[in-house]
LUMTORMAR-423584 format. One record per atom (N, C-alpha, C): residue in three letters; x, y, z. Coordinates in steps of 0.05 Angstrom, whole numbers, padded with zeros to 5 digits, always signed. Layout:
N
ALAXYZ ...
//
This chain:
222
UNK+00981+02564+03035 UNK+00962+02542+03033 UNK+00943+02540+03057 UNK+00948+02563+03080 UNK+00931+02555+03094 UNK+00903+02560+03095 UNK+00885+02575+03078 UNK+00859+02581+03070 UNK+00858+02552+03059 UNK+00870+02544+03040 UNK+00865+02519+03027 UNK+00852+02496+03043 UNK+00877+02498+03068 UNK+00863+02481+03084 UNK+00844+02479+03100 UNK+00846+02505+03110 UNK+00813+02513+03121 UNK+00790+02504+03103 UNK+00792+02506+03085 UNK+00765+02503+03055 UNK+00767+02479+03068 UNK+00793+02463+03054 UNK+00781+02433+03067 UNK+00767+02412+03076 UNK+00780+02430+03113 UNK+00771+02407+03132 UNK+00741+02426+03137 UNK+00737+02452+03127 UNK+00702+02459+03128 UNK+00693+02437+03109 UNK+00692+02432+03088 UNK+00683+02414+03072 UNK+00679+02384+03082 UNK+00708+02372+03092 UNK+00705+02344+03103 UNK+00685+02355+03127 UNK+00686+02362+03144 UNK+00666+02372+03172 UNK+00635+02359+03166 UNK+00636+02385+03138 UNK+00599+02387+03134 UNK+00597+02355+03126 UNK+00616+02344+03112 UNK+00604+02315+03093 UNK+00603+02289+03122 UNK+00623+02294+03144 UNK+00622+02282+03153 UNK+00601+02286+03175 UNK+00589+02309+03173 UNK+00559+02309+03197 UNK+00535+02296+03179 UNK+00530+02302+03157 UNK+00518+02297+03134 UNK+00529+02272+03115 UNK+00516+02258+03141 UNK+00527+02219+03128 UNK+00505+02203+03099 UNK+00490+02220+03109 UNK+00467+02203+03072 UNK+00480+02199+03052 UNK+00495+02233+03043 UNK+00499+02217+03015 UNK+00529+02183+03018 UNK+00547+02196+03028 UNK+00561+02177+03033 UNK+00549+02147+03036 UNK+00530+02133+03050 UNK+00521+02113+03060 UNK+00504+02111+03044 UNK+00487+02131+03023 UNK+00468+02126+03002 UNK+00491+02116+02972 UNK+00505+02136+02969 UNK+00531+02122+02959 UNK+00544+02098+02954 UNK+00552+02096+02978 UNK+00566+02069+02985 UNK+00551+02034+02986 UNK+00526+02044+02987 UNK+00503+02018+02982 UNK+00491+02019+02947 UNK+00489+02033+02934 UNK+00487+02041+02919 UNK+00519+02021+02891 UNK+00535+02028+02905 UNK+00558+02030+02887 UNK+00565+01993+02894 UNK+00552+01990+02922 UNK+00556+01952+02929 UNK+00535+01937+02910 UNK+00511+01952+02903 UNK+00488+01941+02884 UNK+00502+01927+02856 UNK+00510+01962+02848 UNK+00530+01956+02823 UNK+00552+01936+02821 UNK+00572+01933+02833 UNK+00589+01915+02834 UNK+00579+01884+02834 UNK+00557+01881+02852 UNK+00544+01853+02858 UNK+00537+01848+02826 UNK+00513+01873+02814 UNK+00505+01864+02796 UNK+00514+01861+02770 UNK+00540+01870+02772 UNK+00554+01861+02750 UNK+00570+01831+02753 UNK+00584+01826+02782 UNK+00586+01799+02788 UNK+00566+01770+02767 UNK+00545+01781+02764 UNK+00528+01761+02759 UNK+00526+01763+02728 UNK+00539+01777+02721 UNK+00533+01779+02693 UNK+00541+01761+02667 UNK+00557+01742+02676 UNK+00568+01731+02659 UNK+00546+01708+02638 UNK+00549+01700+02613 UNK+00525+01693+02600 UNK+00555+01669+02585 UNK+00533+01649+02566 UNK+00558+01634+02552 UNK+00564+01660+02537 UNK+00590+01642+02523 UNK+00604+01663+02500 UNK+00614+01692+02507 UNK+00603+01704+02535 UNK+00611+01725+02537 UNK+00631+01723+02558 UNK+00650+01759+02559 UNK+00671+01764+02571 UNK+00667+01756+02606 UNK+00686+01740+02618 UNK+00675+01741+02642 UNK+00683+01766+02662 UNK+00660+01765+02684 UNK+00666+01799+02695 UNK+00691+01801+02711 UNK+00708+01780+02710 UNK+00736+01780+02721 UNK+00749+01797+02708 UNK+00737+01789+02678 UNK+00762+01805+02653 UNK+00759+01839+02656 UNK+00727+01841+02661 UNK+00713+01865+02657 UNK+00720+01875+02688 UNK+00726+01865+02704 UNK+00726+01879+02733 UNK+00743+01901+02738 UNK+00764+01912+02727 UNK+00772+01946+02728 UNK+00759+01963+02713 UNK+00748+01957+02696 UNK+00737+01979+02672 UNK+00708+01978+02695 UNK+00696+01965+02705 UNK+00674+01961+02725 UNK+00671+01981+02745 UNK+00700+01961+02757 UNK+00707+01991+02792 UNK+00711+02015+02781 UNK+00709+02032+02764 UNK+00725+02057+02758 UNK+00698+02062+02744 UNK+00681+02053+02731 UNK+00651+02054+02723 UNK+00633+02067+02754 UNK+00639+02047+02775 UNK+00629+02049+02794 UNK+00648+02080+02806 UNK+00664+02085+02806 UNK+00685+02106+02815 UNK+00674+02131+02802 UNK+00666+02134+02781 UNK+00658+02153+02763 UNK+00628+02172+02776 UNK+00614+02139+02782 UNK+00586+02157+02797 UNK+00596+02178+02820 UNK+00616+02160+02839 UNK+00626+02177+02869 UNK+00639+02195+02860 UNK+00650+02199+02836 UNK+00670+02234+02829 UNK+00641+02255+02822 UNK+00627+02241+02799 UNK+00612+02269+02788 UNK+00590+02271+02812 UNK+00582+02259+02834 UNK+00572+02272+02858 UNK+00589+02284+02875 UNK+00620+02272+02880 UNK+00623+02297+02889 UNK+00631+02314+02885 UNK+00634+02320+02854 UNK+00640+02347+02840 UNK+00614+02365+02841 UNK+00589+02351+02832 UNK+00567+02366+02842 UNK+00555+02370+02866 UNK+00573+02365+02887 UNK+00564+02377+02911 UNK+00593+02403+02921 UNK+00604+02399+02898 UNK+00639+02422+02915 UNK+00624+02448+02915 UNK+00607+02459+02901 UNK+00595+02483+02905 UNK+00565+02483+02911 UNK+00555+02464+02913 UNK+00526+02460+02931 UNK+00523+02481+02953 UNK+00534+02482+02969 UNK+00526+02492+02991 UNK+00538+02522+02992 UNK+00563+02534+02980 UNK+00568+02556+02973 UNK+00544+02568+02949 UNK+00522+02556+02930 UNK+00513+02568+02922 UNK+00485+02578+02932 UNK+00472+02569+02955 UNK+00459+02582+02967 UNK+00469+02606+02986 UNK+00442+02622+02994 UNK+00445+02648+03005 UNK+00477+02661+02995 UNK+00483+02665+02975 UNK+00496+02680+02957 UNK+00533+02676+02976 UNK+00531+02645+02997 UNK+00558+02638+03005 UNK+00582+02640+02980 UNK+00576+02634+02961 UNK+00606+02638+02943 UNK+00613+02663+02943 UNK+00593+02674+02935 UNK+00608+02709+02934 UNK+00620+02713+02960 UNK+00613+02699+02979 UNK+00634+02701+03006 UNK+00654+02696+03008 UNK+00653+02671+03001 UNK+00676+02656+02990 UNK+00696+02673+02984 UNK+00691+02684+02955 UNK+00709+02698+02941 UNK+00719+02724+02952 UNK+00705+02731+02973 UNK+00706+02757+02986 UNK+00727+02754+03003 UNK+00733+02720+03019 UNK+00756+02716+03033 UNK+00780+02728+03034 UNK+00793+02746+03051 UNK+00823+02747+03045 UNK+00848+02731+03037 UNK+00844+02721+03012 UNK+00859+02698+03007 UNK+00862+02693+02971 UNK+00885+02686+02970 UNK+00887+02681+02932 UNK+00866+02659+02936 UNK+00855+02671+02909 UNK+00828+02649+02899 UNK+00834+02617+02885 UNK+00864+02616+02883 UNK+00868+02601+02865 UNK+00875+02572+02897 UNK+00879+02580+02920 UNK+00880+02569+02943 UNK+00841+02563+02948 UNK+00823+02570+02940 UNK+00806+02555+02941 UNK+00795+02542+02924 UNK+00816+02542+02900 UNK+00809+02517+02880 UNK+00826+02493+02887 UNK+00840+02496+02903 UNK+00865+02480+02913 UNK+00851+02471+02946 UNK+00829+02488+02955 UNK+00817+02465+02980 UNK+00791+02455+02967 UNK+00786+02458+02953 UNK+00765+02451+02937 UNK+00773+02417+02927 UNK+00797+02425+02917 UNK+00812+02396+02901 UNK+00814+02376+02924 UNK+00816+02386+02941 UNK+00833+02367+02967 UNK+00817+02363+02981 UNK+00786+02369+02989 UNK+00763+02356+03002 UNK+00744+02334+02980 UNK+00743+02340+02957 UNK+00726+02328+02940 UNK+00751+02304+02930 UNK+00774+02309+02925 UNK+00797+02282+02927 UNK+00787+02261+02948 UNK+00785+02275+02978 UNK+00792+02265+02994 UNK+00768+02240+03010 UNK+00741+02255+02998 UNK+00710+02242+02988 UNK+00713+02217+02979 UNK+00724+02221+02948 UNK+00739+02204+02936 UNK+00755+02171+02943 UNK+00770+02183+02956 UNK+00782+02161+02963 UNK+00780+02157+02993 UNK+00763+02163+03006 UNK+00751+02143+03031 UNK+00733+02131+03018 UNK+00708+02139+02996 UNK+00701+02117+02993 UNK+00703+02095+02970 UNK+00724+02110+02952 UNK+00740+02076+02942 UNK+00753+02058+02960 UNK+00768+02066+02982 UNK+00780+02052+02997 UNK+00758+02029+03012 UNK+00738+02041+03017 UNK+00713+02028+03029 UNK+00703+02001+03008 UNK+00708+02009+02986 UNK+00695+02001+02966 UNK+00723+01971+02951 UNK+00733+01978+02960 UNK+00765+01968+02944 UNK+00762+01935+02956 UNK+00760+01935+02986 UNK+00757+01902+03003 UNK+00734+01884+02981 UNK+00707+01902+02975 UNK+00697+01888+02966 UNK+00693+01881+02941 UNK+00708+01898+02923 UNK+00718+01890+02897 UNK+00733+01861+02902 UNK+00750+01871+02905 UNK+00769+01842+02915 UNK+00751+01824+02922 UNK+00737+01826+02938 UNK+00720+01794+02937 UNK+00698+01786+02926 UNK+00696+01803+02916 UNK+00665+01796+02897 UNK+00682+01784+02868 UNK+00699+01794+02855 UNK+00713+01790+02835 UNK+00734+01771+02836 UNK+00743+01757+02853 UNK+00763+01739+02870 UNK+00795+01745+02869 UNK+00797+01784+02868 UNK+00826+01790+02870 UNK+00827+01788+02898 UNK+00859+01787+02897 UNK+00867+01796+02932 UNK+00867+01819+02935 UNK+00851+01832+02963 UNK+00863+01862+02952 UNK+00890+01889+02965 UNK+00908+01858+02973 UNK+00929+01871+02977 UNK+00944+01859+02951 UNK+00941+01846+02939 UNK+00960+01838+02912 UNK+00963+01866+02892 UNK+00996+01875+02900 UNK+01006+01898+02876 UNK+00978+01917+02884 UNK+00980+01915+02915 UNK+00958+01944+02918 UNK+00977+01971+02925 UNK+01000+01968+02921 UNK+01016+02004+02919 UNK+01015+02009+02893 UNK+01010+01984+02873 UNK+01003+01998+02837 UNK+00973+02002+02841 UNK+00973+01986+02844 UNK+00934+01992+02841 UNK+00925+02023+02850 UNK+00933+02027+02870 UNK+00928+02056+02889 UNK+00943+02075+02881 UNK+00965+02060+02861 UNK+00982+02094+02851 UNK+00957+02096+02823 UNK+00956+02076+02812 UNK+00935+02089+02791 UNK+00906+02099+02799 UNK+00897+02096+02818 UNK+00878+02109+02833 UNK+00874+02138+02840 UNK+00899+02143+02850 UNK+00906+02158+02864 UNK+00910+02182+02844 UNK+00928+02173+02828 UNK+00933+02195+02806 UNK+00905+02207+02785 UNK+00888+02179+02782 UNK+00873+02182+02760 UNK+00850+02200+02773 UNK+00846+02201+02801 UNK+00831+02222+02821 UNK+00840+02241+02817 UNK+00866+02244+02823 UNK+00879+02275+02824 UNK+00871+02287+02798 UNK+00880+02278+02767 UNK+00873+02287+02743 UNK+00841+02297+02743 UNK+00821+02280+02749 UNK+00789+02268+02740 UNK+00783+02297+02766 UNK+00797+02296+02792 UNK+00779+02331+02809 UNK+00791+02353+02804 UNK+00813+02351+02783 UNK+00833+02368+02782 UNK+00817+02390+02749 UNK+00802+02374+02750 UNK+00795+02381+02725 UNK+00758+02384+02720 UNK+00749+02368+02741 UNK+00726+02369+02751 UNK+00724+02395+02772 UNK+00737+02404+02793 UNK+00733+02431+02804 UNK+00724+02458+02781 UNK+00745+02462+02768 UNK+00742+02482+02743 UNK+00719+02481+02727 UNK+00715+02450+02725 UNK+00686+02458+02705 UNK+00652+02457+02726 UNK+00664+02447+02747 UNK+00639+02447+02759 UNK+00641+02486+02769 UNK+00659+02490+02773 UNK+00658+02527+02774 UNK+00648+02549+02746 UNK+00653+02531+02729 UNK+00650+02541+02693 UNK+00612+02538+02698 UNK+00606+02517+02704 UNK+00575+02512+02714 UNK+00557+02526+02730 UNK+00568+02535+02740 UNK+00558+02535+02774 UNK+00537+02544+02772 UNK+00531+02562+02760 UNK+00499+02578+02758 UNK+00499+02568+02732 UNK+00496+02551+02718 UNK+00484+02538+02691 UNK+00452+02521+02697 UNK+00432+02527+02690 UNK+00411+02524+02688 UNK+00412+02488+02691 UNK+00421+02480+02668 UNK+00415+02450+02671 UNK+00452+02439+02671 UNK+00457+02444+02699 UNK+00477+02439+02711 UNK+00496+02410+02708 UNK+00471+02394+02725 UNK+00476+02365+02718 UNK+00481+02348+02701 UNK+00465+02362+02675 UNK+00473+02355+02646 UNK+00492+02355+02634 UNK+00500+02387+02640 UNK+00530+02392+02625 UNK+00551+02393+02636 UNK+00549+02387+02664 UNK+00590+02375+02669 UNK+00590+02354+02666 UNK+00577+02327+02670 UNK+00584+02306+02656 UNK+00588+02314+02623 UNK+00567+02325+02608 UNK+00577+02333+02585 UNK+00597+02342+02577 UNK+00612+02357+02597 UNK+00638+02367+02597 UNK+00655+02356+02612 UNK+00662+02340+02624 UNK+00677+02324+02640 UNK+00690+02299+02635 UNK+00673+02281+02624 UNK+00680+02266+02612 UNK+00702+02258+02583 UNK+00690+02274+02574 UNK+00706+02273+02546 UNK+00748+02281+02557 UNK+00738+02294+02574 UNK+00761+02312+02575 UNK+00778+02295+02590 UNK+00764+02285+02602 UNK+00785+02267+02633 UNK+00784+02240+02619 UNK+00781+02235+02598 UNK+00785+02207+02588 UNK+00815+02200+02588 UNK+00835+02216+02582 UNK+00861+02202+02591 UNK+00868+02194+02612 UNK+00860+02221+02639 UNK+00862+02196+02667 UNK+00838+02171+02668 UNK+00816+02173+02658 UNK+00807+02149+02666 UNK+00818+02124+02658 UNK+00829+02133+02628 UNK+00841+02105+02622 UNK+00864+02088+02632 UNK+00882+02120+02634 UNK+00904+02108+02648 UNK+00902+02096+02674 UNK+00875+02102+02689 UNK+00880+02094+02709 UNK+00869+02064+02709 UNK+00844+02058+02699 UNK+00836+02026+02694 UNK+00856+02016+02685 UNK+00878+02014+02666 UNK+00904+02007+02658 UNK+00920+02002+02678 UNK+00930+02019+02696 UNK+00951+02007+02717 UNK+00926+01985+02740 UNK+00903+01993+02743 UNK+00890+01976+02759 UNK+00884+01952+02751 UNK+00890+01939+02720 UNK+00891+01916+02702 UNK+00910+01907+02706 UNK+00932+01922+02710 UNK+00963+01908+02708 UNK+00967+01900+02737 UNK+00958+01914+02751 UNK+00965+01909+02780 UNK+00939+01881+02792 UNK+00920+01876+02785 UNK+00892+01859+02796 UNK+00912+01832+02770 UNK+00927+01831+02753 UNK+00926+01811+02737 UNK+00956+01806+02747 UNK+00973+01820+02766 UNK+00987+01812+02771 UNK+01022+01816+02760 UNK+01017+01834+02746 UNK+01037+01842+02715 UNK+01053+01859+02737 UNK+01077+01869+02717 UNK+01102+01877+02733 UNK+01103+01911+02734 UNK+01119+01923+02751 UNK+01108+01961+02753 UNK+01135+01962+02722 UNK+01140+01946+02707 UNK+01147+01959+02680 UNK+01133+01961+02655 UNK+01111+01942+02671 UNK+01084+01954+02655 UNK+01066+01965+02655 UNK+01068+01976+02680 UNK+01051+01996+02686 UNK+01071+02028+02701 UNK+01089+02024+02695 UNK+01107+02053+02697 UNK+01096+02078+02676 UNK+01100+02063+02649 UNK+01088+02086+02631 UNK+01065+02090+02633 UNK+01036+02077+02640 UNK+01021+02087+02652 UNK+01021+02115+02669 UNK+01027+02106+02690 UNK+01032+02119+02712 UNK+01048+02146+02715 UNK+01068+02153+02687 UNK+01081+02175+02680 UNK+01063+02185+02668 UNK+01032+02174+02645 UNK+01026+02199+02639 UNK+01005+02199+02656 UNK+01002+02187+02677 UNK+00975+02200+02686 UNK+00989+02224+02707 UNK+01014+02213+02708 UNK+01018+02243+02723 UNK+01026+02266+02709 UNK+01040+02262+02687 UNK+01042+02285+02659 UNK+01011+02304+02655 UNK+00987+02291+02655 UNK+00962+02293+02650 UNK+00960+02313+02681 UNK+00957+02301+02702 UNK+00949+02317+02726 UNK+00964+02338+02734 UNK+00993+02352+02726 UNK+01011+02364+02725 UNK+00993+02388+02713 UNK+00982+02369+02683 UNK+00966+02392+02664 UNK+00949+02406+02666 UNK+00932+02388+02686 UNK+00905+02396+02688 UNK+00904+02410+02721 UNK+00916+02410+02734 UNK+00926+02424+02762 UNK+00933+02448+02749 UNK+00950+02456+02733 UNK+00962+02492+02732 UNK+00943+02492+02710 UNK+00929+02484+02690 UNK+00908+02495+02681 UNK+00886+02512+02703 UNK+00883+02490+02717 UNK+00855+02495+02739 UNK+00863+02523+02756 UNK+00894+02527+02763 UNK+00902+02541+02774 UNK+00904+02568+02773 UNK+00903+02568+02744 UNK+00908+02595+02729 UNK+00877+02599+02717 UNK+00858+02580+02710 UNK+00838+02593+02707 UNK+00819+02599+02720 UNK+00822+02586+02744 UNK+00807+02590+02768 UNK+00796+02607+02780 UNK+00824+02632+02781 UNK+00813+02665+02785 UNK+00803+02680+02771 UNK+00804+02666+02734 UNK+00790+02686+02716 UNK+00768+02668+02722 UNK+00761+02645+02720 UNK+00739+02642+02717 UNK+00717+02663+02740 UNK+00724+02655+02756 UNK+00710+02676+02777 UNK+00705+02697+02775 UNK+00713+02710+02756 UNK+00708+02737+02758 UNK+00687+02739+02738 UNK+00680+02725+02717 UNK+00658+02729+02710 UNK+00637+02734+02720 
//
């Protein structure tokens, strides 16, 4: 695993010298939350009810950027083929690949998490080890599965188009499961209702990890 980690912390390095998108991000994703705050009308759902299906709305923009940035910078001046040239199983840089664009991920939910909680009036330490196990998992599934196809892409002409086109559909079981345990846990409900949750989102990421794993090196060789 140690190429893996090298991939990594090169990855966290460059994102963390290269603060825009993060901070363009992160204001961006405070817009959204505010402006759904306000949304409530008579007769309609209030955004309390609507506030996990919201955050994970808002979570969705920060994954498919940073799935379209995991090979950004390896696809200029012909760096991937370097990449791949590495002394190292290839399937270890779909595995540091996973673990920098995770890791994107959840610094800036974590960033993002205080002010959910108060714009929406949860606490946001209330049942926050459920809240963050369904987080946590529903990431792992949603880049676990987003690495592979943003690699299936990578030189696809209208790029941007089609891994959301392809991404979504597919990772709809962790998304759900994961707004599910973050409902049960913001409303206060018990981890025996949100256990089976939480088993298949890890059944799901189990899946989609040795999928990614094993196709990772054929994919490449195309």
């Amino acid at each position: 695993m140690k190429a893996a980690f090298t991939i990594f912390k090169k990855d966290l390095l460059l994102e963390m010298r290269g603060k825009d998108v993060v901070a363009t991000l992160t204001v961006f994703s405070f817009l959204v939350l505010t402006l759904f705050s306000f949304t409530a009308g008579p007769g309609s759902p209030s955004p309390r009810e609507m506030a996990p299906g919201i955050l994970w709305i808002t979570f969705l923009f920060a994954g498919m950027l940073g799935l379209g940035r995991a090979f950004d910078r390896e696809r200029e001046n012909s760096c991937f083929t370097g990449l791949l040239l590495a002394p190292c199983d290839r399937m270890q840089i779909y595995w540091g690949k996973c673990l920098s664009t995770l890791a994107f991920l959840l610094v800036f939910q974590a960033i993002l998490w205080p002010v959910f909680g108060l714009l929406y009036g949860y606490s946001p330490v209330q049942r926050v080890s459920m809240a963050w196990s369904g987080i946590i998992l529903g990431d792992t599934g949603f880049v676990a599965l987003g690495v592979i196809l943003s690699t299936v892409t990578i030189n696809a002409r209208a790029r941007a188009m089609i891994l959301p086109l392809l991404l979504l559909p597919l990772s709809l079981p962790v998304l759900v499961g994961g707004v599910r345990v973050v409902t049960i846990a913001v409303e206060g409900g018990g981890w025996s209702q949100a256990l089976p949750w939480i088993g298949r989102l890890a059944a799901f990421d189990i899946i989609f990890l040795v999928v990614g794993s094993v196709l990772f090196p054929l994919v490449v060789e195309e």
